[in-house]
C-alpha positions as CSV (number, residue, x, y, z in Angstrom):
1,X,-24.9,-5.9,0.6
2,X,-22.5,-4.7,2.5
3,X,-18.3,-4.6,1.7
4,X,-16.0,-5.9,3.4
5,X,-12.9,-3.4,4.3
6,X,-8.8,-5.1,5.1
7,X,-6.7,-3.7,6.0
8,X,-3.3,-3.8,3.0
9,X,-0.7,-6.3,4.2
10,X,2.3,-4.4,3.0
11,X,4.0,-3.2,6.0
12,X,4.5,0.6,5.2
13,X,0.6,0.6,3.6
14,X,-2.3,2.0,6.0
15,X,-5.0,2.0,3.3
16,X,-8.0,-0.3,3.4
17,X,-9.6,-2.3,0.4
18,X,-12.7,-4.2,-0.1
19,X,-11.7,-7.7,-0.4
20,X,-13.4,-8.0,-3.3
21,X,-10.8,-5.4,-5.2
22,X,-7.5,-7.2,-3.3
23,X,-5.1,-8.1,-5.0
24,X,-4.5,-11.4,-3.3
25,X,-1.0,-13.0,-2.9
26,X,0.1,-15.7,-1.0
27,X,-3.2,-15.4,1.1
28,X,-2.7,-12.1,1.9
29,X,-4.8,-9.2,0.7
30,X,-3.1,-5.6,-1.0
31,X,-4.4,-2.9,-1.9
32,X,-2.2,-2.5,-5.3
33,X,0.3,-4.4,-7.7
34,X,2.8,-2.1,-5.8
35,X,2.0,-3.4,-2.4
36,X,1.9,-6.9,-3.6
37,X,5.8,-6.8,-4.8
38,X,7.0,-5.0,-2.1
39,X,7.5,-1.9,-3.7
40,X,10.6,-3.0,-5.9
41,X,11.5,0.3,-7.1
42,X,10.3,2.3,-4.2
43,X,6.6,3.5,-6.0
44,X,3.6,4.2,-4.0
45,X,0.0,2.5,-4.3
46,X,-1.4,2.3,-7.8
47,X,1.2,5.4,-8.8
48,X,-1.0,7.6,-6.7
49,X,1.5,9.7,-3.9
50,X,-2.0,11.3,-2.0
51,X,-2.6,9.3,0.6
52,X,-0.6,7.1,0.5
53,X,3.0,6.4,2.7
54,X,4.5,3.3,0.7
55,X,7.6,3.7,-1.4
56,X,8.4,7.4,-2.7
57,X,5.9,8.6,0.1
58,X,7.8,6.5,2.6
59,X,10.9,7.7,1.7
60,X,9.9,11.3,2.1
61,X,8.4,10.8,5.1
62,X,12.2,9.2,6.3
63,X,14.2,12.0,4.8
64,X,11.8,14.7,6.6
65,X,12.2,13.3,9.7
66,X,16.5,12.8,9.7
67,X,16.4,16.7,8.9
């Protein structure tokens, strides 16, 4: 059997997750608790910052590029 990769719905999240292991809101599909509320206090995916560009990694990633 074969999984089946989405991509995350948050809109700063590139990351894939097997729908079986979304976290599934409002019929969309995340790939963390983070994702899923928006990133309220600006954390990134399941408090991981490799690989991932959501929240604090977003942030960077906005402050690096106004310098």
């Amino acid at each position: 059997m074969t999984a089946v990769l989405l991509l995350c719905d948050c809109s700063l999240c590139k990351r894939s997750v097997e729908e079986s292991r979304s976290i599934r809101v409002g019929g969309q599909h995340f790939c963390s608790k983070s994702c899923a509320k928006g990133h309220p206090n600006m954390e990134p995916c399941d408090g991981e910052r490799n690989g991932c560009n959501c929240g604090i990694g977003e942030l960077e990633l906005l402050f690096a590029a106004t310098d």
